[in-house]
C-alpha positions in Angstrom: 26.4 -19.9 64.5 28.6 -18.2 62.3 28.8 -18.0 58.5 31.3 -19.4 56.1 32.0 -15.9 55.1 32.9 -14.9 58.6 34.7 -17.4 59.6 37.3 -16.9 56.5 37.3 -13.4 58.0 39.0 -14.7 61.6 42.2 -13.6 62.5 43.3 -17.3 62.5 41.8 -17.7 58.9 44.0 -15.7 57.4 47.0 -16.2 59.3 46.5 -20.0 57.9 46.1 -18.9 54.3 49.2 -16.4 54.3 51.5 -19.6 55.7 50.2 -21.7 52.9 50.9 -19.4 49.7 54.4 -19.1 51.6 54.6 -22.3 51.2 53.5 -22.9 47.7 50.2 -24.9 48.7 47.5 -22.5 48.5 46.0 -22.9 45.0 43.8 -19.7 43.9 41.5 -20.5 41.5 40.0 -17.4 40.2 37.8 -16.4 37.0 39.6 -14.6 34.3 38.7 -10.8 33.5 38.2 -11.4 29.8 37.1 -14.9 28.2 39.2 -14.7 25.5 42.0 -15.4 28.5 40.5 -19.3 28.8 41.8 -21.9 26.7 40.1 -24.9 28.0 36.6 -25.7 27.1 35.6 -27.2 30.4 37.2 -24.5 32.7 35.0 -22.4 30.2 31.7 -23.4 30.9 33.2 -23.6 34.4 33.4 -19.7 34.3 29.8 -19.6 32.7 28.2 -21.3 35.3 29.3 -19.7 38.1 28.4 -16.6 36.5 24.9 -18.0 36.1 24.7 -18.7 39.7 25.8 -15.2 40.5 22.9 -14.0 38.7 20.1 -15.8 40.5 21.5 -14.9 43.3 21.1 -11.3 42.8 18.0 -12.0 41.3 16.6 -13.1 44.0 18.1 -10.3 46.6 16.5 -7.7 44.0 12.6 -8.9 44.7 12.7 -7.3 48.1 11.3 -4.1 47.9 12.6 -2.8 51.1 16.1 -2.7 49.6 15.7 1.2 49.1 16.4 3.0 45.3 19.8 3.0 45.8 20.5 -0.6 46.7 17.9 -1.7 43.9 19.3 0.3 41.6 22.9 -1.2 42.2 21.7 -4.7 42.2 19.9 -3.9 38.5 22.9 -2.7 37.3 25.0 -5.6 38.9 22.9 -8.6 37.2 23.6 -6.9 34.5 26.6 -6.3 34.2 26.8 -10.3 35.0 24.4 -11.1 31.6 26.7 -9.4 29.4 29.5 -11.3 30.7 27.3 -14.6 30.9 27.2 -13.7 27.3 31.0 -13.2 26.8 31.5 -16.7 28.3 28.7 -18.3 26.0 31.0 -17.0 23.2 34.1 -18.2 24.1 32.7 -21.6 24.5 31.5 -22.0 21.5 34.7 -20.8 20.1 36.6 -23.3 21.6 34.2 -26.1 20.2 31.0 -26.4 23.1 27.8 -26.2 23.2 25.9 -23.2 21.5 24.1 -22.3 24.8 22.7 -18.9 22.9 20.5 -21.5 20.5 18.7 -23.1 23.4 18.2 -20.5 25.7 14.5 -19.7 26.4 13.6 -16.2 27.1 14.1 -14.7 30.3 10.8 -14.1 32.4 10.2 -12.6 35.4 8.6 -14.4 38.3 5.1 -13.6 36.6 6.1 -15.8 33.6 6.4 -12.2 31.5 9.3 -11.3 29.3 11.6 -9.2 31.3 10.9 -5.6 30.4 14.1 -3.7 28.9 15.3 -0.8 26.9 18.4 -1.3 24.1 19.8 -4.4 26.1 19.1 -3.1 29.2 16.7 -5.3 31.5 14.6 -4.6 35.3 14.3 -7.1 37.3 12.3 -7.3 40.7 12.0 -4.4 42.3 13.3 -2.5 40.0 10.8 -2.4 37.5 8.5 0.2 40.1 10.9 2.3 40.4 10.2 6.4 39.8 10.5 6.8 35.8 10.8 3.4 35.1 6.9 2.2 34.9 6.5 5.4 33.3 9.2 4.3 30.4 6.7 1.1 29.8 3.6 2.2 30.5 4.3 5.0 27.5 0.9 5.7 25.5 0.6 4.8 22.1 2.0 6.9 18.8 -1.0 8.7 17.3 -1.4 7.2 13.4 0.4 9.7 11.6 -2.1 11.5 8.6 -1.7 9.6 5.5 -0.9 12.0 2.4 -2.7 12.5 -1.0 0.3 10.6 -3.3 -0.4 7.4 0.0 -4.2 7.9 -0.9 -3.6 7.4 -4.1 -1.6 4.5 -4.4 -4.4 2.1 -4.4 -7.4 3.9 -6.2 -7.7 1.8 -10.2 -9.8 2.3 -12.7 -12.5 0.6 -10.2 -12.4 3.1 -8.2 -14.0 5.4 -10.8 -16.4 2.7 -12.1 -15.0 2.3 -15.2 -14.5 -1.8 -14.5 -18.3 -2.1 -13.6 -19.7 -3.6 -16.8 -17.0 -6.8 -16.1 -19.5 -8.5 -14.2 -22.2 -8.8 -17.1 -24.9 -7.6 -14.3 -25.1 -3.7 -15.3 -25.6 -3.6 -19.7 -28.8 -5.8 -19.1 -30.4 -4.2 -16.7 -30.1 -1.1 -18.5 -31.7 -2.5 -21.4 -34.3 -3.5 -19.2 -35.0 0.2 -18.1 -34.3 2.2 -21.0 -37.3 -0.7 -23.1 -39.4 0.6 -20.0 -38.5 4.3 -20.1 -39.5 4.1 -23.8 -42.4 2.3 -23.6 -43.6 5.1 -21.0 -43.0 7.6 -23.2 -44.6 6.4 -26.3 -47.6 5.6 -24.5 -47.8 9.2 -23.0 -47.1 10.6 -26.8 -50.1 8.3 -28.0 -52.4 9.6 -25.4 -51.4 13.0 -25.4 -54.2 14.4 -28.5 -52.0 17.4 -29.1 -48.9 15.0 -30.7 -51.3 14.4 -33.5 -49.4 15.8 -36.6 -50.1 15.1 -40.2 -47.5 13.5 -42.8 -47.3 17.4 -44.7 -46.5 18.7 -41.3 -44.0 15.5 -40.3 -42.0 16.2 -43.9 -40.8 19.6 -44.6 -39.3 18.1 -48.5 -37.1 20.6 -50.6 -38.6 21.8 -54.0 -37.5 19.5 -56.4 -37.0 20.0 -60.4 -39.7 18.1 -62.5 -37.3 16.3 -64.6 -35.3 14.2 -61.9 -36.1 10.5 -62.6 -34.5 9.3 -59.8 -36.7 11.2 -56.8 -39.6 10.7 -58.5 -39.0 7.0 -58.9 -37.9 6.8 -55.0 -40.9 8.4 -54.2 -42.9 6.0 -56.3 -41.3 3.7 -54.5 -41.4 5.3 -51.2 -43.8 2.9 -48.9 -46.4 4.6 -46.9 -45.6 6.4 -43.2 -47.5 5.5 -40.2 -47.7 8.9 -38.6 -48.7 7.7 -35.5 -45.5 5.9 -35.1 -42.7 7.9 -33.5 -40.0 5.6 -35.5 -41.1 6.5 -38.9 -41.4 10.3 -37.9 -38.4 12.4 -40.2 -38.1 16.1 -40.1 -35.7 17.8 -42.8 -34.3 21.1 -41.0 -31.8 22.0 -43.8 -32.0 21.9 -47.2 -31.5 18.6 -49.1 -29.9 19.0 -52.5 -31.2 17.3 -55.6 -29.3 14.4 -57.1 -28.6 16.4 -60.1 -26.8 19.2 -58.0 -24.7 16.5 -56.8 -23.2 15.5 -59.5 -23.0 19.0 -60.8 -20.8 19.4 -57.6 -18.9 16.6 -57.9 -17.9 17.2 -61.7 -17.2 20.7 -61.1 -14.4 19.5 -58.3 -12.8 16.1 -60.5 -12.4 18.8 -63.1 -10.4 21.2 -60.8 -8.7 19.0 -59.5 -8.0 17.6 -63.6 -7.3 21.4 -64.3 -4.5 21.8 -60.9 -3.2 18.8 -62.1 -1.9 19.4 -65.7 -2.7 23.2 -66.3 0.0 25.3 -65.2 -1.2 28.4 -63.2 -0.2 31.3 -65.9 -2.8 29.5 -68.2 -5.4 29.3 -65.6 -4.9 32.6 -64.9 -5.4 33.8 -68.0 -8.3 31.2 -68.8 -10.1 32.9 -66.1 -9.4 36.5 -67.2 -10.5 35.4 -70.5 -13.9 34.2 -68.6 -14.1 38.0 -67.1 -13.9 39.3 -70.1 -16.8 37.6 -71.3 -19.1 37.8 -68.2 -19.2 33.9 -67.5 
């Protein structure tokens, strides 16, 4: 039995539809090449849908692997060819008022239920998708994780890093206490056991000679309370001089009165003060 398509083909077919567009009867109803062309909403989706219909159609021709490259490649670049003008059409309907068919389209999957595989708008469908070079363009390994740089390293490191923010948590200052009591405790009990550390008070104080008449060191060391030399806390040993209390305030009165003198002597007359003191050996 023949097809619908062949039979338009006949001889008689189209001896039939020549006599009818003579006549004015034949009515041609064609899609538009552009979708701006349409004016009419309905005629719109009109277009849409037969657009749609194209598309499963060669959908479904595409899934037969026995097609050859050639062929499959046509038929790739056929459906889509048809999306983008599916597309165009979705446009111009909602231009002219319809339904916003790009809003409540769900994704397009392949017979797997998988998003169809694509490259910058470009999709594969069927057959298509084993092609040479194209499971190669999916099946593309991983980018290495490019070597971060010092200043990228940096970014992140605070004063925590460095442990300066360590004593915040309260847990660190007491348990140093803890060890640094224990680390001395250790060590005074090796000092007291050790017989060599034995030192007498004359040996522990190494005092400056002092002049008989000052009152005040003789009264602090009346006063002075006696030294455990046994105990490392009371142990002091003088390794520079210590001036008196008199030399002190020697010291100190010699500088108020230079500084008395700087004040409201004028330089010739210290000068000549001081040659005068030359002069006489002072």
């Amino acid at each position: 039995m023949a097809r619908n398509s062949e039979k338009a083909m006949t001889a008689l077919a189209r001896w039939r539809q020549l006599q009818l567009k003579e006549q004015g009867k034949l009515r041609i109803d064609r899609r538009p090449h552009l979708a701006s062309e349409e004016l009419n909403v309905k005629r719109a989706e009109k277009w849409r849908y037969q657009v749609v219909r194209e598309i499963a159609k060669k959908v479904a021709q595409i899934q037969n692997a026995g097609l050859g490259e050639y062929k499959i490649r046509d038929l790739n670049d056929e459906i889509n060819k048809l999306l983008r003008e599916k597309s165009h059409w979705e446009d111009r309907v909602k231009e002219l008022g319809g339904t916003d068919f790009k809003k409540t389209a769900p994704k397009m999957l392949d017979n797997e239920g998988k998003e169809v595989p694509g490259n910058r708008g470009y999709k594969y469908f069927g057959a298509a998708k084993d092609l040479p070079g194209v499971r190669e363009l999916f099946d593309q390994e991983p980018p290495l994780p490019s070597k971060k740089l010092r200043g990228e390293l940096m970014k992140n490191i605070d004063a925590d890093y460095y442990g300066y923010m360590d004593d915040d948590d309260g847990l660190l200052i007491p348990s140093e206490e803890k060890c640094e009591k224990e680390a001395i405790r250790k060590k005074l009990e090796e000092w007291k056991n050790n017989a060599g550390n034995k030192t007498n008070v004359d040996e522990v104080y190494e005092l400056p000679e002092m002049d008989s008449d000052d009152e005040d060191y003789v009264a602090g060391k009346a006063s002075r309370p006696s030294v455990d030399v046994a105990s490392k806390d009371h142990v002091f040993i003088a390794h520079v001089p210590v001036p008196s209390q008199k030399e002190i305030e020697r010291a100190l009165l010699e500088r108020k009165k230079q500084e008395l003198l700087a004040k409201y002597v004028s330089d010739d007359l210290l000068k000549e003060e001081q040659e005068s003191k030359d002069l006489l050996g002072k």
